[in-house]
C-alpha positions in Angstrom: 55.4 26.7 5.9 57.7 27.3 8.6 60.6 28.2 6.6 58.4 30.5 4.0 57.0 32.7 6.6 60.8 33.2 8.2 62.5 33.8 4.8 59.1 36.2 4.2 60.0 38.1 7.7 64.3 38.1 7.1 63.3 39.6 3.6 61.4 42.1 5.1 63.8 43.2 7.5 66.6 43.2 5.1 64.6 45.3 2.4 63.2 47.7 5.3 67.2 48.4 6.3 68.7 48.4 3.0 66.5 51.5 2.6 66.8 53.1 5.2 70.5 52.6 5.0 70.7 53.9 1.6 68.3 56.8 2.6 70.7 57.5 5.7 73.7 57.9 3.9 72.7 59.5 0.8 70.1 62.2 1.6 70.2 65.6 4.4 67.4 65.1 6.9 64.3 67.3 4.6 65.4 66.4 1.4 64.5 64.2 -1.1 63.5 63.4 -4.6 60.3 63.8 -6.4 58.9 60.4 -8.0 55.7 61.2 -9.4 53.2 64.5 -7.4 51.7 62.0 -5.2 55.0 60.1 -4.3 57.7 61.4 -2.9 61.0 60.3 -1.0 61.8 62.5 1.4 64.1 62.0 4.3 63.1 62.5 8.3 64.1 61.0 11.0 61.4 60.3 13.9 62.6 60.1 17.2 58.9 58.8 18.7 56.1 56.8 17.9 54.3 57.1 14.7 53.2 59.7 13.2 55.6 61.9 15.7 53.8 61.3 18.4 56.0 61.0 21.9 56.0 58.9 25.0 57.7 61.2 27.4 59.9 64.4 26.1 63.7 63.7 25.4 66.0 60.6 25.9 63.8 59.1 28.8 60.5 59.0 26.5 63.2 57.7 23.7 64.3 54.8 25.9 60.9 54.2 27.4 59.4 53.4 24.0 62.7 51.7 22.8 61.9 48.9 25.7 58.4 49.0 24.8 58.9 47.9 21.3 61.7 44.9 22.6 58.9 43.7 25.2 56.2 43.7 22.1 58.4 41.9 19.8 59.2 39.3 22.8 55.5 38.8 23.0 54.5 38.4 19.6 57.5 36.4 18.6 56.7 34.2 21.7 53.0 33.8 20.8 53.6 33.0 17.0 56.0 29.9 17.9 54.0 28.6 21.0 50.6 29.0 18.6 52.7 27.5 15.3 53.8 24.5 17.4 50.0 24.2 18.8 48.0 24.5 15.9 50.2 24.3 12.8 48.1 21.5 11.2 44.8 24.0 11.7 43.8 24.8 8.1 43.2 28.0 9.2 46.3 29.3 11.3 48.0 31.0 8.8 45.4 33.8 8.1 46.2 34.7 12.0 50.2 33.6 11.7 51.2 35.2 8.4 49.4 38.7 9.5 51.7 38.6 13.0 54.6 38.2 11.2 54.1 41.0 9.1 53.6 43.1 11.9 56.1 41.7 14.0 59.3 41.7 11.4 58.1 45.8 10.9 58.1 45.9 14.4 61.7 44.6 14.8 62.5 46.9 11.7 61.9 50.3 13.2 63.5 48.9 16.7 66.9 48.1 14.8 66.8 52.2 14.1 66.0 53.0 17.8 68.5 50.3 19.0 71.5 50.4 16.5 71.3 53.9 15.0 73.0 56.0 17.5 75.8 53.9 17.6 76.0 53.2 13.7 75.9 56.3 12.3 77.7 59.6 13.4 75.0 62.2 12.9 71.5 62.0 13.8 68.6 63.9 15.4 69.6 64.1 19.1 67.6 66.2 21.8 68.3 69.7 23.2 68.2 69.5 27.0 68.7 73.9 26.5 65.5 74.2 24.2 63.7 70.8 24.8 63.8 70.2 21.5 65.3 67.4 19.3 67.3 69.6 16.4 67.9 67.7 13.3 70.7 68.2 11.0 72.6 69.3 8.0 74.8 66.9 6.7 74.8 63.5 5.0 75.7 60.4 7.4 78.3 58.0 7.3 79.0 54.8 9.6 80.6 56.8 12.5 85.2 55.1 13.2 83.8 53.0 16.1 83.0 50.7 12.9 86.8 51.0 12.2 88.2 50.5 15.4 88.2 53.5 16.2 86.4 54.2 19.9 84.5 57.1 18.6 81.3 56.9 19.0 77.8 57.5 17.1 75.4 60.0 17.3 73.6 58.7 20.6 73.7 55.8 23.3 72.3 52.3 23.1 68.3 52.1 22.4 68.5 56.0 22.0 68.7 55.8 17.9 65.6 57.5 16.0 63.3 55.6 13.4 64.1 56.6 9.4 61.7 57.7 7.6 61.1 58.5 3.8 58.0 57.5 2.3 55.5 60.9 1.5 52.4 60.5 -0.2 50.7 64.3 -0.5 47.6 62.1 -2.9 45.9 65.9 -2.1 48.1 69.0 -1.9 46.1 72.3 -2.6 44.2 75.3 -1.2 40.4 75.9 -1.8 40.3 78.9 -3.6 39.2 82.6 -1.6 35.9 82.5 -2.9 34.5 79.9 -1.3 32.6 80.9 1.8 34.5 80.1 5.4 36.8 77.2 4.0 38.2 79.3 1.4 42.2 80.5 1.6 42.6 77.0 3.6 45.5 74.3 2.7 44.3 71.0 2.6 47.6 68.0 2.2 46.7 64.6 2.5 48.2 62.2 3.1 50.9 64.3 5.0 52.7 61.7 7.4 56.0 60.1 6.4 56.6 56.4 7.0 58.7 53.9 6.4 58.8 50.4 4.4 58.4 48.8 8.4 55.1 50.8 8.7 53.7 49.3 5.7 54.3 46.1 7.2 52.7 47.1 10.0 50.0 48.2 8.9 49.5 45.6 6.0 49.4 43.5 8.8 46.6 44.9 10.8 44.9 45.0 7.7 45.1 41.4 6.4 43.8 40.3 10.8 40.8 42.3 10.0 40.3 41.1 6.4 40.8 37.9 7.5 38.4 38.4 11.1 36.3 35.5 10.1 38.7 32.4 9.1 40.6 33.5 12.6 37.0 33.5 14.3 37.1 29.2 13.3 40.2 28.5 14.9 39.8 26.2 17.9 41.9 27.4 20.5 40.5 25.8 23.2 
């Protein structure tokens, strides 16, 4: 079991970078491609938490939450080999195990882009200390010289890199018509956030603990 749930969590990382690799270096931050009217793939990069959500304003709140995700994965790496070695013959561990390592190989996903990205790549979303505001760009990126030997470096500093995303699901994109009293003339898009094949993981994750509350609930910790 061991090996299936870390070739399951090196997969995952692998397929989350290969796209956001691909999306990277072949698409201008707020472009994309339309796949069907509820699926798109459209290119942002997200230099917070999810859903563009921040932890402090600028590079500080950037490097913050870049150490915050390290010390997570630490702890939930930690606590799936201390409770593997512990309990790996419970019949039941693995509705609790296979859930954490969903969420933590997304975790370590989105932290390779905050880590690595600044130095990888030679364009990226950086903040305005002028405006306080981080300014995207127009341009597609490529792996910045340093990756040739060449001491130029990327876009920004060590843990200062900004999460890709590209998945964009508007399931409802419309506006109630004018004659409808007091909601009428309003937009309604949902779902509007743009995430990333990490944040699935995440979130299937979360999922499957609470789907799977009550085989956890007859583990035996004690």
């Amino acid at each position: 079991m061991k090996k299936i749930l870390c070739s399951i969590s090196i997969l995952s990382i692998l397929i989350d970078q290969f796209i956001k690799i691909y999306v990277k270096t072949h698409f201008i931050p707020g472009s994309g491609i339309y796949i069907f009217s509820f699926f798109w793939i459209f290119f942002v990069e997200n230099p917070g938490m999810a859903y563009g959500y921040y932890l402090l304003p600028g590079y500080s709140g950037k490097l913050y939450l870049s150490i915050l995700r390290l010390i997570f994965i630490i702890i939930i790496l930690s606590f799936i080999i201390i409770f593997y070695k512990k309990y790996k013959y419970n019949k039941y561990s693995n509705y609790l195990i296979f859930p954490l390592v969903l969420i933590c190989s997304g975790s370590i996903g989105n932290f390779f882009d905050s880590a690595l990205y600044g130095l990888l790549f030679n364009t990226g979303t950086i903040y305005n200390h002028t405006i306080h505001k981080w300014v995207s760009y127009s341009e597609i990126s490529n792996f910045n010289n340093f990756i040739c030997f060449n001491q130029k470096g990327g876009y920004a500093s060590f843990m200062n890199g900004c999460v890709v995303d590209m998945f964009y699901l508007p399931i409802i994109d419309t506006y109630i018509p004018y004659n409808i009293p007091i909601i009428g003339g309003y937009k309604i898009k949902f779902f509007q956030f743009i995430f990333n094949f990490a944040d699935i993981l995440i979130t299937l994750g979360i999922i499957l603990l609470f789907f799977f509350k009550n085989k956890i609930k007859k583990i035996k910790f004690f």
